[in-house]
C-alpha positions in Angstrom: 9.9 22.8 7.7 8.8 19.4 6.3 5.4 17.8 6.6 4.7 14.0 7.5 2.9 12.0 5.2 1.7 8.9 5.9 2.0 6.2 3.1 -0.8 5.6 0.5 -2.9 2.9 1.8 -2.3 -0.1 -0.7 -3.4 -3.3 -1.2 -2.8 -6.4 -3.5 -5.6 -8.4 -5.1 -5.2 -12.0 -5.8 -7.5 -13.4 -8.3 -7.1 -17.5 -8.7 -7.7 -19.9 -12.1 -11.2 -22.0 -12.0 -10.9 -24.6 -9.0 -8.9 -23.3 -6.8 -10.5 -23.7 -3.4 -10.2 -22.2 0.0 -11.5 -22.7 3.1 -15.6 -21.6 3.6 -15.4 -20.3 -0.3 -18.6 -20.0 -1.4 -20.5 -21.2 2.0 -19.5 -18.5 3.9 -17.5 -15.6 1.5 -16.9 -15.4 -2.0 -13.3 -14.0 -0.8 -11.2 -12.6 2.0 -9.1 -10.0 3.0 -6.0 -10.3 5.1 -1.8 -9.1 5.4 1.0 -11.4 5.8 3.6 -11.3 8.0 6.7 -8.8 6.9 9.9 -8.6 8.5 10.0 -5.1 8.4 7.0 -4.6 10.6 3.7 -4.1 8.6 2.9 -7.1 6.3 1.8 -7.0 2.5 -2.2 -6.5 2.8 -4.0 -8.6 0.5 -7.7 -9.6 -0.9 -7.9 -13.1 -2.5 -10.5 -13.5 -4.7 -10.9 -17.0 -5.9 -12.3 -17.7 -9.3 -16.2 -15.9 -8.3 -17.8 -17.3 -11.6 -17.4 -21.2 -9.8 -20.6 -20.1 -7.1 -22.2 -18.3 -9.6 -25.4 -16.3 -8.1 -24.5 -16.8 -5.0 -21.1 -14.6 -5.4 -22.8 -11.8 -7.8 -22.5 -13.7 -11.4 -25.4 -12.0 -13.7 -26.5 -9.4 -10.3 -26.3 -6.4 -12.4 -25.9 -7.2 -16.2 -27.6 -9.6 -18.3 -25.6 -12.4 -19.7 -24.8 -12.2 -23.4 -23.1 -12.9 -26.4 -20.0 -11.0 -24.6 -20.9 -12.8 -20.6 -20.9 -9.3 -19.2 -23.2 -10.4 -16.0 -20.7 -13.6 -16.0 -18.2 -11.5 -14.6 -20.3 -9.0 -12.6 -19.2 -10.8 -9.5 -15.7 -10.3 -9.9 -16.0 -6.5 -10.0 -18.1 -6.6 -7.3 -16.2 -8.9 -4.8 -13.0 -8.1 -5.7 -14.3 -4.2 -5.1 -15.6 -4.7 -1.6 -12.1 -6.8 -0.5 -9.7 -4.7 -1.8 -11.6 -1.5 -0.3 -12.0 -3.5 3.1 -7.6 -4.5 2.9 -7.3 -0.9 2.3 -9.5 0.5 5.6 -8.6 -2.4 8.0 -4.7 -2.1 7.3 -3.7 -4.8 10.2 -6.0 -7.6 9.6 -3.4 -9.9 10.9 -4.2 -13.6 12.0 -8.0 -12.7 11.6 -7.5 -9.9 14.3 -9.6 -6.5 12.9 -8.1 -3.3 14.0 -9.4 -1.0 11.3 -13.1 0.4 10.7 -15.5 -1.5 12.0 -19.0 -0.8 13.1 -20.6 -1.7 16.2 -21.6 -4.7 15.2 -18.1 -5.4 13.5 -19.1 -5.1 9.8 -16.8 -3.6 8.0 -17.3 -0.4 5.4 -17.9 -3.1 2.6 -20.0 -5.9 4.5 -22.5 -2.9 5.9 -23.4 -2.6 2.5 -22.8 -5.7 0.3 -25.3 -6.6 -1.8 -27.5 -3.4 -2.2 -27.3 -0.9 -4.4 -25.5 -2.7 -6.9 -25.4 -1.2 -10.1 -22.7 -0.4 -13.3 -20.3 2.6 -13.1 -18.4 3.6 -16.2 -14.1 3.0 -16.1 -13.1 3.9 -19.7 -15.8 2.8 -22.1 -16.8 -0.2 -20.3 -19.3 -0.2 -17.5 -18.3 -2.5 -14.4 -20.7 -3.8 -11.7 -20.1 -2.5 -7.9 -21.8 -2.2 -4.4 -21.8 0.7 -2.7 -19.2 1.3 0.4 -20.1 3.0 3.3 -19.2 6.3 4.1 -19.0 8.3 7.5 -19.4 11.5 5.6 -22.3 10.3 3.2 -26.1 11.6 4.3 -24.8 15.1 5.9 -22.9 13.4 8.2 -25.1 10.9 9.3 -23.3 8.1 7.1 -24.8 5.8 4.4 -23.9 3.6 1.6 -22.4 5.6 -1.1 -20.8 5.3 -4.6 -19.5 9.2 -5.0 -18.2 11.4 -2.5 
């Protein structure tokens, strides 16, 4: 007897050079999640991430770590942006033409947006420490769901 196994859930990340622009970057999102089209059914799933350090503040640069001799806050925003859209590509596998068909909330936030922004703090990868947001969990506060770094 086999068992069926779905595929790992899997996303790309696209990070961009300085200057590269999109549409609404920076007035509206600091970067985006979507899939393109694939002809064998389910598209490539994807967060772009243009270069975060162009807004600044206002896309998470120096949110959690001081800046320094070594510009650790200067990239604080790119572990923390790039973080919440690759997690959101991940849960909302069909996000195709701007159409959400993965977890959403009542309101239509997404596990990343219903907590971006609080609770950001350092978690250690290796011996570096790397600035993130929480994501929400279902399973988090007995049940009840919260924003949560661990499981």
């Amino acid at each position: 007897m086999s068992a069926c196994r779905s595929p790992a859930l899997t996303a790309e990340t696209l990070l961009t050079q300085p200057g590269t622009q999109a549409t609404a970057y920076g007035s509206v999102y600091c970067a985006f999640h979507a899939e393109t089209a694939h002809t064998t059914g389910h598209g490539v799933r994807y967060a772009f991430v243009p270069h975060v350090p162009d807004q600044g503040a206002g896309c998470g640069e120096d949110t959690v770590n001081p800046d320094n001799a070594f510009g650790s806050g200067y990239l604080d925003g790119y572990s923390i942006v790039a973080g919440h859209e690759y997690a959101e590509a991940v849960t909302d596998p069909d996000n195709f033409n701007g159409t959400q068909d993965g977890w959403n909330d009542p309101t239509t936030s997404e596990n990343g947006d219903k907590c971006a922004w609080m609770g950001l703090q350092n978690i250690p990868l290796g011996k570096y420490q790397y600035a993130i947001q929480p994501m929400w969990s279902n399973e988090a506060n007995g049940g009840q769901g919260a924003c949560a770094v661990t499981r």
